[in-house]
C-alpha atoms as a printed R data frame, in Angstrom:
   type eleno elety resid chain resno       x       y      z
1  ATOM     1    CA   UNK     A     1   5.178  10.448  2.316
2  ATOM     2    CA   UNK     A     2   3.180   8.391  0.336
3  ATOM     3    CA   UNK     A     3   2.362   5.636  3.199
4  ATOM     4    CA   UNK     A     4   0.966   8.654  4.719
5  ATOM     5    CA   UNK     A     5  -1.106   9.808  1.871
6  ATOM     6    CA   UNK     A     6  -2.183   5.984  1.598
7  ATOM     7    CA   UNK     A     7  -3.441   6.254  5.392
8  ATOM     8    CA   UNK     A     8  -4.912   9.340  5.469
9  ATOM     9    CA   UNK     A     9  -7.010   8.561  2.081
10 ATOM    10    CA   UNK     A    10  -8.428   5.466  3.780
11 ATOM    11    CA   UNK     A    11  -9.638   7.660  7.241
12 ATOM    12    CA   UNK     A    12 -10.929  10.371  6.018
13 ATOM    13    CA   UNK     A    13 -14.369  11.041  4.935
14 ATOM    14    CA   UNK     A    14 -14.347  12.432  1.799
15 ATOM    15    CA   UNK     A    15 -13.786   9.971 -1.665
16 ATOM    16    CA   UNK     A    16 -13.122  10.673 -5.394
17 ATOM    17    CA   UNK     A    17 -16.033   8.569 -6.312
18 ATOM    18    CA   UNK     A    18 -18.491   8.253 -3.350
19 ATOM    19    CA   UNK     A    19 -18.336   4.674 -1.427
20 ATOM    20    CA   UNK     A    20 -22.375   4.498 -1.961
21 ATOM    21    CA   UNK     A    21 -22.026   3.518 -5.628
22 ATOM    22    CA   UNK     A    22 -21.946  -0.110 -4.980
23 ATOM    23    CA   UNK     A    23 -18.204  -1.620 -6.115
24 ATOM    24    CA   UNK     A    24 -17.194   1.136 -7.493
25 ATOM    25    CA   UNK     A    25 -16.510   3.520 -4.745
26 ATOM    26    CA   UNK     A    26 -14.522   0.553 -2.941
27 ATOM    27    CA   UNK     A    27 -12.665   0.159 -6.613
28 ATOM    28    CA   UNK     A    28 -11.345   3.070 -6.808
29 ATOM    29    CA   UNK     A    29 -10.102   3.319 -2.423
30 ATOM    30    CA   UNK     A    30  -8.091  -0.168 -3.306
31 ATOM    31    CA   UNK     A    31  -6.379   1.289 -6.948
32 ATOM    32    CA   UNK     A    32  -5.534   4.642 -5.090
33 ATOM    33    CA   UNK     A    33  -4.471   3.024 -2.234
34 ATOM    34    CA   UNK     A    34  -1.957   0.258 -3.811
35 ATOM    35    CA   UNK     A    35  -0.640   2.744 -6.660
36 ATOM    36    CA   UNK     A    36   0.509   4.801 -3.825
37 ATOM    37    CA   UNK     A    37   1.780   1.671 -1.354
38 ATOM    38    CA   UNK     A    38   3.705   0.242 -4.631
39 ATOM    39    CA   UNK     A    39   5.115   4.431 -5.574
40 ATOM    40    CA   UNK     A    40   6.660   4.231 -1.832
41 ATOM    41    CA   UNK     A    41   8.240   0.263 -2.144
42 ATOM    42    CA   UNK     A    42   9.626   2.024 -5.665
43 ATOM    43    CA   UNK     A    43  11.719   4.913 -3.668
44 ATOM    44    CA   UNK     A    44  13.391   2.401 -1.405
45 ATOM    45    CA   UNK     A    45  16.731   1.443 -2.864
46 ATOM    46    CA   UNK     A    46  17.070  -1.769 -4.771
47 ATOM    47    CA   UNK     A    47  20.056  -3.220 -2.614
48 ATOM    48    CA   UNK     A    48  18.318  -2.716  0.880
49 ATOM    49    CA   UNK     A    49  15.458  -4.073 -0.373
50 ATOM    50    CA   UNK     A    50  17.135  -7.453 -1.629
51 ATOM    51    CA   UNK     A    51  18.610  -7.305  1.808
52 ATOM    52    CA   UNK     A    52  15.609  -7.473  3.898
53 ATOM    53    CA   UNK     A    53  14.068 -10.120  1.484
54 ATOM    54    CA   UNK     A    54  16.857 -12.463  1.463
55 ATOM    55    CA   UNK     A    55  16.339 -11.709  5.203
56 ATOM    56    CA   UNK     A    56  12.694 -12.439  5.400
57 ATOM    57    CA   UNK     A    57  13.041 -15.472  3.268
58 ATOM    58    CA   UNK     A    58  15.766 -17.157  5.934
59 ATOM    59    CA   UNK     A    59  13.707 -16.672  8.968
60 ATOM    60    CA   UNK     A    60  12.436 -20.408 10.508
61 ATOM    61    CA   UNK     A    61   8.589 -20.187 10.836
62 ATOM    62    CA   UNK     A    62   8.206 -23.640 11.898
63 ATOM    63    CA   UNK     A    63   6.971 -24.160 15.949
């Protein structure tokens, strides 16, 4: 739910502070934005997440 909050904040039109007020209207699109990407990565359960990043960190990038 809150991934698609994050989206649909970022397409539509309309802003709590107007994107025309140089910096600050871009400000406040990145805060709302990552509170609500880090409030979803808090509702996923601790041990699945340490599973997927012990499984992330064992993956061989190298060509």
């Amino acid at each position: 739910m809150f991934l698609t909050l994050a989206l649909g904040y970022l397409l539509l039109p309309f802003d709590l502070i107007p994107d025309f007020l140089l910096g600050i209207g871009q400000v406040d699109d990145l805060l709302i934005v990552l509170s609500l990407l880090m409030s979803a990565l808090r509702l996923i359960p601790k041990d699945i997440f340490d599973q997927y990043r012990r499984q992330a960190t064992e993956i061989d990038v190298t060509p």
